[in-house]
C-alpha positions as CSV (number, residue, x, y, z in Angstrom):
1,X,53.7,7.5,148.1
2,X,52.7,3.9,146.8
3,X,50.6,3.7,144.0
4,X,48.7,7.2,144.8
5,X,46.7,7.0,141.4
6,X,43.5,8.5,140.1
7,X,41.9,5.2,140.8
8,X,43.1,5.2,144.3
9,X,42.1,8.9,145.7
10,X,39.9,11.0,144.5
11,X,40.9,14.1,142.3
12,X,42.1,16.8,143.8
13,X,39.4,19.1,142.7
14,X,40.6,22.6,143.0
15,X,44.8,22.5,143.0
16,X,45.1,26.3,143.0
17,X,43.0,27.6,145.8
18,X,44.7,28.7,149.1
19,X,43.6,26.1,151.8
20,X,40.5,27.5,154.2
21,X,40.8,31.3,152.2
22,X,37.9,32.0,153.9
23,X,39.9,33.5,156.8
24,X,43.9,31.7,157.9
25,X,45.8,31.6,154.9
26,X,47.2,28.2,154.7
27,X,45.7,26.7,158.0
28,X,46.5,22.9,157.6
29,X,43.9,20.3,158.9
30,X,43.2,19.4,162.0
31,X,41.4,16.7,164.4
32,X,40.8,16.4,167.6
33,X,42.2,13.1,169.4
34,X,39.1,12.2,171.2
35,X,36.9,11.4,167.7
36,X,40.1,10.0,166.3
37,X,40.4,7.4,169.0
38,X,36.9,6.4,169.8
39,X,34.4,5.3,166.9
40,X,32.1,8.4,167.3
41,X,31.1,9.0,163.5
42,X,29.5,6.1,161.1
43,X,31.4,4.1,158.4
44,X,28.1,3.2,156.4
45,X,26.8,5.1,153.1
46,X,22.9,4.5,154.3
47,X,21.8,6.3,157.0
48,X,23.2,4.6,159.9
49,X,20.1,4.9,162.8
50,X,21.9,2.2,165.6
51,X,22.5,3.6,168.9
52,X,26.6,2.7,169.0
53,X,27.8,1.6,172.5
54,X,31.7,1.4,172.8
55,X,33.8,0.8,175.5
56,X,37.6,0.3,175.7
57,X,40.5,0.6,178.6
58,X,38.1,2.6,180.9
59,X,36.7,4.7,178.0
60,X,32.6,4.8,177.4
61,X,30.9,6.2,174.2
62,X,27.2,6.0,174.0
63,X,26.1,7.4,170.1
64,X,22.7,8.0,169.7
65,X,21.7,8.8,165.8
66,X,18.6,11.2,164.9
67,X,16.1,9.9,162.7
68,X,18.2,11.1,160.0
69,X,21.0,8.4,160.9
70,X,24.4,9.0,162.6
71,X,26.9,11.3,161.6
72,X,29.4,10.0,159.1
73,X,32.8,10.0,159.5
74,X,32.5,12.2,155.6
75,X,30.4,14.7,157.9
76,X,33.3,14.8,159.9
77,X,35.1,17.4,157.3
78,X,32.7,20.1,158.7
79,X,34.5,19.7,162.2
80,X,37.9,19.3,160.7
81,X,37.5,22.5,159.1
82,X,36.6,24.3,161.7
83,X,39.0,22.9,164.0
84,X,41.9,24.3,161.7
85,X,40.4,27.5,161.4
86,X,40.1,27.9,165.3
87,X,44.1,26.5,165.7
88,X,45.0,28.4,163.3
89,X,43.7,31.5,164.8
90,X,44.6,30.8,168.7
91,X,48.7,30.5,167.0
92,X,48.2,33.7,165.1
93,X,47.1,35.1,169.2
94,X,43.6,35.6,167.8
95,X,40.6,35.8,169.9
96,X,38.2,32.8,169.4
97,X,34.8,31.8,170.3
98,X,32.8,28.2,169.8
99,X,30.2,30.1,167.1
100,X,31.8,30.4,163.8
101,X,30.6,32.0,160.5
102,X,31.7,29.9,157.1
103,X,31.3,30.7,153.6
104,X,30.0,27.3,152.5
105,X,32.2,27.1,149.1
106,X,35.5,27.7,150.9
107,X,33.9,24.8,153.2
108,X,33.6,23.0,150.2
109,X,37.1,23.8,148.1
110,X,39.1,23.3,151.8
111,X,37.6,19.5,152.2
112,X,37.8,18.2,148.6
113,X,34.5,19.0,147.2
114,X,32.6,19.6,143.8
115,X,30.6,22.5,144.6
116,X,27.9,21.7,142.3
117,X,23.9,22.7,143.5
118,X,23.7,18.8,144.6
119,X,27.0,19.2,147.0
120,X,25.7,22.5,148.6
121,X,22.4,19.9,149.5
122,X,25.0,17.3,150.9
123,X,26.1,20.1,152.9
124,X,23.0,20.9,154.8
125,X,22.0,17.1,154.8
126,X,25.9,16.8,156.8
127,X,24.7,19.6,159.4
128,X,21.6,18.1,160.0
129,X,23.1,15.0,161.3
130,X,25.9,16.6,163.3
131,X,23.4,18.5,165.2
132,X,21.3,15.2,165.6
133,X,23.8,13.1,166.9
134,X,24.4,12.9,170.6
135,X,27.0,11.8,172.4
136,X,27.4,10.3,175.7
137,X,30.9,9.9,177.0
138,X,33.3,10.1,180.0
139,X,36.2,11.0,177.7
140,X,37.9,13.9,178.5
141,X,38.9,17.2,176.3
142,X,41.1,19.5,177.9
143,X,42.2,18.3,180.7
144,X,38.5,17.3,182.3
145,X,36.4,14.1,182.6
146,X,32.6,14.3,183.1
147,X,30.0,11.9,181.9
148,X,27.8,14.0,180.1
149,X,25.7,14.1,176.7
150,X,25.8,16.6,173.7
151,X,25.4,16.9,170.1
152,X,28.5,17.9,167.7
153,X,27.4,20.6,167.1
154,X,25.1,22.3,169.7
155,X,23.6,24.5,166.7
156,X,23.4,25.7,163.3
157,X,21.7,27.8,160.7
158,X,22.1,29.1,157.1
159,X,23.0,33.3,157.2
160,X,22.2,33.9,153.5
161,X,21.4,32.4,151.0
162,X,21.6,32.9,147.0
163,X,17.8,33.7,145.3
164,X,17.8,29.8,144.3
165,X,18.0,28.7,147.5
166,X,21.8,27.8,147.4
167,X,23.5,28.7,151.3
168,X,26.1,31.6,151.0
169,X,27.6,31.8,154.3
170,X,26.6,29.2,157.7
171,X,26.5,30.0,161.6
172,X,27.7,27.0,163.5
173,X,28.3,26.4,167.4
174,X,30.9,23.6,168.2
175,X,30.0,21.5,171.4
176,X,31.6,23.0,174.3
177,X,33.3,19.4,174.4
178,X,35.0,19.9,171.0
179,X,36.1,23.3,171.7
180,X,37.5,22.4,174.8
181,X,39.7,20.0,172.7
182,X,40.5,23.3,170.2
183,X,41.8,25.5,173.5
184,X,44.1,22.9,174.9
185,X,45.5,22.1,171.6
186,X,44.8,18.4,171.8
187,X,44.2,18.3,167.8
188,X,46.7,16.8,165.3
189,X,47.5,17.7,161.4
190,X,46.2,15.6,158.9
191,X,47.5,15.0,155.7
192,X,45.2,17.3,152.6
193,X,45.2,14.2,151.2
194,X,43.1,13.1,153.8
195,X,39.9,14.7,151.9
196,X,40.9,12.5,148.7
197,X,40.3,9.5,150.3
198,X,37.3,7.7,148.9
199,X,36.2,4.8,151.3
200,X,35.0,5.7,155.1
201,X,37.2,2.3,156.2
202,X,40.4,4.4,154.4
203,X,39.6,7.5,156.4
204,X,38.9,5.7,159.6
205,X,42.0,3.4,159.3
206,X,44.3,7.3,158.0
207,X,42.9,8.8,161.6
208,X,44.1,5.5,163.8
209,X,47.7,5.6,162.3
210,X,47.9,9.7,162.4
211,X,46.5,8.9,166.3
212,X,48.8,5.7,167.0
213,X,51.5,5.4,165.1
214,X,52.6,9.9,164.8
215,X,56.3,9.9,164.4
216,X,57.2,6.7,166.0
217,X,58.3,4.4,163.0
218,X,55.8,2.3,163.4
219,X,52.5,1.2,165.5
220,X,51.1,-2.9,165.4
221,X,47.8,-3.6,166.5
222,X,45.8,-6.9,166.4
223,X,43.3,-6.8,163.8
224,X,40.4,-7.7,166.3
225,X,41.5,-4.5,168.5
226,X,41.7,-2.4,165.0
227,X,37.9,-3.7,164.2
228,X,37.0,-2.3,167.3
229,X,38.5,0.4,167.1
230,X,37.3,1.7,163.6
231,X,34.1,0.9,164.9
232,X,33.3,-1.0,161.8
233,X,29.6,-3.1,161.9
234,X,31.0,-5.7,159.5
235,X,32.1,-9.3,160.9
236,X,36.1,-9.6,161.6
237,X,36.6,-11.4,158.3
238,X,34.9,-8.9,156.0
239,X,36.8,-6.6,157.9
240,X,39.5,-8.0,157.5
241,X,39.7,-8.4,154.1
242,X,38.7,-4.9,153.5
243,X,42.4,-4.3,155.6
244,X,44.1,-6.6,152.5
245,X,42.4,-4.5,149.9
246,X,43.5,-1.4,151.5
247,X,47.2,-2.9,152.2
248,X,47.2,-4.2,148.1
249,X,46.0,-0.9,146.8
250,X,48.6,0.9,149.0
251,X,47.3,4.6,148.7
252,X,46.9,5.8,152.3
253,X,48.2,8.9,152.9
254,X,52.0,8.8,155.2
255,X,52.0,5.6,156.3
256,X,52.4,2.0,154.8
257,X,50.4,-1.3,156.3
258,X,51.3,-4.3,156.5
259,X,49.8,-7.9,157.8
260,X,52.2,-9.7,159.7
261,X,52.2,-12.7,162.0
262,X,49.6,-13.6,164.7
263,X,46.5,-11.7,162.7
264,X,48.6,-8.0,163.6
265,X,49.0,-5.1,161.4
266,X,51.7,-2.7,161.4
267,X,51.6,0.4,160.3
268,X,54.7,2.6,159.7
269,X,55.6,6.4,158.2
270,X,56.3,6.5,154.7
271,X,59.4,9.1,155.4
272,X,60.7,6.4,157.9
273,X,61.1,4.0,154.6
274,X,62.4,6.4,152.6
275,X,64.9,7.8,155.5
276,X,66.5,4.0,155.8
277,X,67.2,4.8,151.9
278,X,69.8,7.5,152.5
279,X,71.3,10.6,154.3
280,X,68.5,12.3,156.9
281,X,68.6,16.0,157.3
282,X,69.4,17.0,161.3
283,X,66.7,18.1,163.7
284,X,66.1,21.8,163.9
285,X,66.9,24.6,166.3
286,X,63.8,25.6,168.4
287,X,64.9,29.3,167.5
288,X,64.3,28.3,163.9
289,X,61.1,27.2,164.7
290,X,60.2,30.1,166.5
291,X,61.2,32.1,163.7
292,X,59.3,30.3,161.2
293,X,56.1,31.0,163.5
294,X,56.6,34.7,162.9
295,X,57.3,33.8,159.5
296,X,54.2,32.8,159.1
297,X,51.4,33.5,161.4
298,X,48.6,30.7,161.8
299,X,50.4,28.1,160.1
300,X,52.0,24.8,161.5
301,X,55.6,24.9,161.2
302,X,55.3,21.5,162.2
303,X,53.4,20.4,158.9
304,X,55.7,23.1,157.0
305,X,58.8,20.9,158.7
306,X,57.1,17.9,157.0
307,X,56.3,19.3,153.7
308,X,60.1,20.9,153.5
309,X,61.7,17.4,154.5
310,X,59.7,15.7,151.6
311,X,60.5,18.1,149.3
312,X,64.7,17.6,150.2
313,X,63.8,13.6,150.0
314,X,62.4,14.5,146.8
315,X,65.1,16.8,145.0
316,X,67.5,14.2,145.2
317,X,68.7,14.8,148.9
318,X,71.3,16.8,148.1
319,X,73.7,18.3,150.5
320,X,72.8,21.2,152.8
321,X,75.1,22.8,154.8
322,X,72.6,25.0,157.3
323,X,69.4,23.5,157.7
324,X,68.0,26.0,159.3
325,X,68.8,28.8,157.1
326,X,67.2,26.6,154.4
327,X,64.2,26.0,156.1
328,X,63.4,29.1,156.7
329,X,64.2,29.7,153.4
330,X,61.8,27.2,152.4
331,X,59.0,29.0,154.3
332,X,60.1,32.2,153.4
333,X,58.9,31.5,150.0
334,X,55.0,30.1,150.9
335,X,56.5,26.6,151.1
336,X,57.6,26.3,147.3
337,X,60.7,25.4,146.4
């Protein structure tokens, strides 16, 4: 996937751990499409204390930071993670509720992160401003629209702790907003690579293709809406060159960008390229699906659909005379090959 070096994403810090082992084996990353839309969560590396007013095709969003400065689109990883636990529990038929318990180093190892003393800090520092920042919005979640404020998280507090002061395990209440958004399912799966991205402009611009773009080939939007949309404080032209750094360095996770005429960008899936390169493997049965589900509980077959196709790209797309069978081969085996 382009030029995916260590210079370009961070390290993946711990290769052998089960993603989110803290309770859904192999729950894959969500984000719900509201934040990913709408520039809720700070690009800036100081604390960010502007109010944030943002309005586009009938949509309002009214941000209003604590003294400790908005929450940052890094800060964000807290709500992914507990996003994909919740998903991953309502497809495994498990009862949910908005107040979740997390071990804070599975919080950590899922999203990407050293879990040095200084890290568990950055932690507490990241709840502090979710629970700060409120929100004022007519955007719906599930299926209902009310202009109403709230915080991301409505509450949180540290369970235990180790005798130096280190938090074990953390209580957290999503906004009923957010959770909303978990119950009717309108959440999409990131890439893990998502968590390696360095640069908030990288993540912001990652969430707006997954959002736009999906599994259409491709997605173009003018770089003016795109600045507005990624809710960046810089002026157009600083933002725009950070867009040709990004398009140069060419590490964003599943899709490629692309300037093109009339100050657009385009943005299109990395498996579309590689599909125009050769033979494509045929849609599945929705029985396979199903059976890949039971195969394994909790997990996205979608994502495992996705990981299996790269996989064939990447073996040399050989031949394969049931697709299905193989799949579910595939996932028999805990998605190895």
């Amino acid at each position: 996937m382009g030029s995916t070096t260590a210079g370009g994403l961070l390290p993946d810090r711990h290769p052998n751990s089960d993603f989110f082992v803290c309770d859904i084996f192999d729950a894959s990353p969500k984000d719900d499409l509201a934040s990913m839309e709408h520039p809720i969560f700070s690009l800036a590396t100081r604390p960010d204390t502007r109010v944030l007013s943002y309005e586009h095709n009938g949509m309002s969003v009214q941000v209003t930071p604590s003294v400790r400065g908005r929450a940052t689109i890094h800060d964000k990883d807290i709500l992914i993670y507990c996003i994909s636990q919740l998903m991953a529990a309502v497809n495994a038929g498990r009862a949910v509720s908005r107040h979740l318990t997390l071990r804070a180093h599975d919080l950590l190892v899922a999203t990407n992160r050293d879990t040095s003393g200084d890290a568990y800090a950055r932690l507490k520092e990241a709840f502090e401003r979710l629970a700060g920042t409120r929100i004022t919005t007519n955007i719906a979640t599930g299926g209902e629209e009310t202009t109403r404020g709230f915080g991301l998280i409505e509450a949180w507090e540290i369970v235990r702790k180790t005798r130096g002061g280190r938090m074990v395990s953390v209580r957290v209440t999503l906004s009923d907003w957010l959770y909303r958004a978990v119950l009717s399912k309108s959440v999409l799966t990131l890439s893990r690579d998502y968590f390696r991205l360095r640069k908030p402009l990288e993540r912001r611009i990652y969430e707006l293709a997954r959002k736009h773009c999906g599994r259409q080939k491709s997605w173009k939007v003018s770089v003016a809406v795109l600045h507005k949309k990624a809710g960046s404080a810089a002026p157009v032209r600083v933002f725009r060159a950070a867009v040709r750094k990004m398009i140069a360095q060419d590490h964003l996770p599943d899709y490629a960008l692309e300037e093109v005429e009339g100050d657009m960008l385009q943005v299109t899936r990395r498996d579309e390229v590689v599909e125009a390169m050769g033979p494509s493997l045929p849609p599945l049965l929705p029985e396979t699906l199903q059976a890949a589900r039971s195969l394994r509980p909790g997990a996205d077959v979608y994502a495992l659909e996705a990981d299996w196709r790269a996989w064939w790209a990447a073996s040399g797309r050989v031949q394969v005379r049931n697709p299905d069978k193989a799949f579910l081969g595939f996932v028999a085996g805990s998605g190895k090959a």
